[in-house]
C-alpha positions in Angstrom: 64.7 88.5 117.5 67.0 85.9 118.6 68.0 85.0 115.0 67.9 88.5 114.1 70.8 89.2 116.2 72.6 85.9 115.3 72.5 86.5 112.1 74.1 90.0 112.4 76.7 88.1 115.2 77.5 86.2 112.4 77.9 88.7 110.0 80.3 90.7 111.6 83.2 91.6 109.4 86.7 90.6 111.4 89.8 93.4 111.3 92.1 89.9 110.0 90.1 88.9 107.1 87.8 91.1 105.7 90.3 92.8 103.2 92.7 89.9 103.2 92.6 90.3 99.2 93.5 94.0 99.3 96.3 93.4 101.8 97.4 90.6 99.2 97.2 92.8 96.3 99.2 95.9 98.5 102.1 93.2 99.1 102.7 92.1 95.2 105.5 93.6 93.5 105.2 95.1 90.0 104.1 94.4 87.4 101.6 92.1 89.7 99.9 94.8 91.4 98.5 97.6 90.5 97.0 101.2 91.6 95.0 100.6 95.0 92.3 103.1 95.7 90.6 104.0 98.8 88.3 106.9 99.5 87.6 109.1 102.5 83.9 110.0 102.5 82.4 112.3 105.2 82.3 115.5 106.4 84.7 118.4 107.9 86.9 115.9 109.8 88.2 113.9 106.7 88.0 116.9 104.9 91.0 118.2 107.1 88.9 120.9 108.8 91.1 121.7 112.4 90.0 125.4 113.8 88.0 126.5 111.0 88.6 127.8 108.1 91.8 126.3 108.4 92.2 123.4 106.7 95.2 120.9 107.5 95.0 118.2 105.2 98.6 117.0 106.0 97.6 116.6 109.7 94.3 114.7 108.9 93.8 111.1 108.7 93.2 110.6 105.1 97.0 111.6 105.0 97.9 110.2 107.8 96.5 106.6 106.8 98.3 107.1 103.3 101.8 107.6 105.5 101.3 104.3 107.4 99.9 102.4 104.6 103.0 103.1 103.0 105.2 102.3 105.5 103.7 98.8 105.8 103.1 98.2 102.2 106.4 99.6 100.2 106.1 97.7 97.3 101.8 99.2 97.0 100.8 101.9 94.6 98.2 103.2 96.8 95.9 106.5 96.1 93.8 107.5 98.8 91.1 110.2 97.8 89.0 112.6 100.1 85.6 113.4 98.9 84.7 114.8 101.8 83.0 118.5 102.4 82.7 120.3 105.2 79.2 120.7 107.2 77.6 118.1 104.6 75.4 115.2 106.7 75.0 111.3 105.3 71.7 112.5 103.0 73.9 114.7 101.4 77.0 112.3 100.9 74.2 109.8 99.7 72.7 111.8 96.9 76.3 112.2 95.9 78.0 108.6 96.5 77.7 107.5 92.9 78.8 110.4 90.8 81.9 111.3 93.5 83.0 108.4 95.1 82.0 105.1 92.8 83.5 107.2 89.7 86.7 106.7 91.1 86.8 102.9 91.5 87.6 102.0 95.0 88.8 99.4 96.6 87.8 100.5 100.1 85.3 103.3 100.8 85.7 105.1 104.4 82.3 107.0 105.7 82.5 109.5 108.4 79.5 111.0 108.7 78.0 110.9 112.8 79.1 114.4 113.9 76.6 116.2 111.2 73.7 113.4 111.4 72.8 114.7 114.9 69.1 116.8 114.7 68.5 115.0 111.4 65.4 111.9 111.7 67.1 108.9 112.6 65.5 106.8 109.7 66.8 108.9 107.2 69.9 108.9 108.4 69.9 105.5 108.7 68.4 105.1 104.8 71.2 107.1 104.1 74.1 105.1 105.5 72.1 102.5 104.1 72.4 103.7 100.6 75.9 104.2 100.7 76.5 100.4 101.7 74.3 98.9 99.1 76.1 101.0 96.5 78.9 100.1 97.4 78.6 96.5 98.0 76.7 96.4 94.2 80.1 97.4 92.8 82.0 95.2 95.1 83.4 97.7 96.9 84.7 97.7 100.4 83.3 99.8 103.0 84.6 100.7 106.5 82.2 102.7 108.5 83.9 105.1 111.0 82.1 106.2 114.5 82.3 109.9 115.1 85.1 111.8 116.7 83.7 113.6 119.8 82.3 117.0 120.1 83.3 118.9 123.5 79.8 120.1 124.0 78.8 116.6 123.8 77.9 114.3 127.0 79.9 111.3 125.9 78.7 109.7 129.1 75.0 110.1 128.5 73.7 106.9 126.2 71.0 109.6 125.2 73.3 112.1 124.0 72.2 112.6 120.3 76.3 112.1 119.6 75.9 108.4 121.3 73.4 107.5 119.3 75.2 107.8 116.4 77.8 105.7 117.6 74.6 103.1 118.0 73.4 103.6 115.1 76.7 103.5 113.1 77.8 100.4 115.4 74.5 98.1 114.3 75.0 99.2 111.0 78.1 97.7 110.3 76.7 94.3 112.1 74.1 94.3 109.7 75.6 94.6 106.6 78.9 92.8 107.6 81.2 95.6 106.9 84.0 96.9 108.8 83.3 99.4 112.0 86.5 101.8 112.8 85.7 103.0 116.0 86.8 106.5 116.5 84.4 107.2 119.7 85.7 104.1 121.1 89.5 104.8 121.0 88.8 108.8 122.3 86.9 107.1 125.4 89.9 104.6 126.1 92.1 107.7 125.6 89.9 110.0 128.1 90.2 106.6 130.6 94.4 107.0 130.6 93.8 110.4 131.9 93.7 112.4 128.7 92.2 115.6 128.9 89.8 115.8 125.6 90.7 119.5 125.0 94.6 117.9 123.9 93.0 115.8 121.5 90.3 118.4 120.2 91.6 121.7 117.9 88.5 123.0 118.8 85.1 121.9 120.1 84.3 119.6 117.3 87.2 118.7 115.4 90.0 116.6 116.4 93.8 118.0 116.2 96.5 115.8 115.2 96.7 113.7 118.3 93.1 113.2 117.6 93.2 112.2 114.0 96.3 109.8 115.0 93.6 108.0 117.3 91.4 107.2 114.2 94.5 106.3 112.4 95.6 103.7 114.7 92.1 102.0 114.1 92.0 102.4 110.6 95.4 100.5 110.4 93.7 97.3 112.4 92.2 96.6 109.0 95.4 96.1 107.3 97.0 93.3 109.2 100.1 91.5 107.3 99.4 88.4 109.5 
């Protein structure tokens, strides 16, 4: 046990490093760099989904990360694509992964998929995030796994809350396989500790509005440091 859990210690994948060679490649000029491509995989939230049916894609934080990415990186040809659909949990986005998000050749590969796992059996969830890694690690890809975004009906208080253990699950995944943890759930509870109500960060009870999706953003961004 005790090696078990250095190992995955030692594992862990650090914001300042792990895509030090992507942050290179983002700051080269042309006709040095070239076309960097990162994909949003998950369900309604990185699809854009706000109060459904509407869809705000602008206001989402595939979008939003392409904005600040730019910002930082002028010089970068970036493309970030969202293969994510609506209402779809992590078996589905596994039986998928190859044919619609390795196809495109990523850099990076961002999974969001621990609001739909709840209800599902925990191991197949967990075979399915599984998958995902492997595949993408095969082709060299990197992978940032995101926590959820809460739910309003959820009891984010409660380690048992189905929601929380998610967060658990997603969490010792990305010790495991030494690949970067975003930490949505994380950066809504420091929010809620300020003083923010959750309604002002939610468009309705399960998606986030765009205070919300800025949230994830901000943690997204810690893995492109330029120091």
């Amino acid at each position: 046990m005790i090696a078990a859990v250095a190992l995955a210690i030692a594992l862990q994948a650090e914001p300042k490093t792990y895509l030090q060679e992507t942050v290179a490649l983002m700051q080269k000029a042309w006709p040095q760099n070239r076309m960097v491509q990162i994909v949003c995989h998950g369900h309604s939230v990185p699809a854009g989904y706000f109060k459904t049916p509407t869809v705000d894609t602008f206001n989402a934080y595939p979008h939003l990360l392409h904005i600040e990415l730019k910002k930082l990186f002028p010089l970068a040809v970036i493309n970030v694509t969202v293969t994510a659909i609506g209402g779809e949990n992590s078996i589905s986005g596994a039986k998928r992964f190859a044919d619609d998000v390795l196809t495109k050749k990523p850099d990076i590969v961002a999974i969001d998929y621990g609001l739909n796992d709840r209800g599902i059996n925990s191991t197949a969830v967990k075979q399915a995030w599984q998958s995902m890694i492997d595949q993408a690690k095969a082709k060299g890809v990197k992978v940032l796994l995101l926590t959820p975004t809460p739910d309003q009906s959820a009891k984010m208080n409660n380690p048992t809350d189905p929601l929380n253990q998610q967060v658990d699950q997603i969490r010792s995944l990305a010790k495991e396989n030494g690949v970067g943890l975003v930490d949505s759930y994380a950066a809504f509870q420091t929010e809620l500790a300020k003083g923010t109500p959750l309604p002002n960060l939610m468009s309705q009870v399960n998606h986030p509005n765009r205070a919300g999706h800025d949230l994830v953003v901000h943690e997204l961004m810690k893995w492109f440091p330029t120091t």
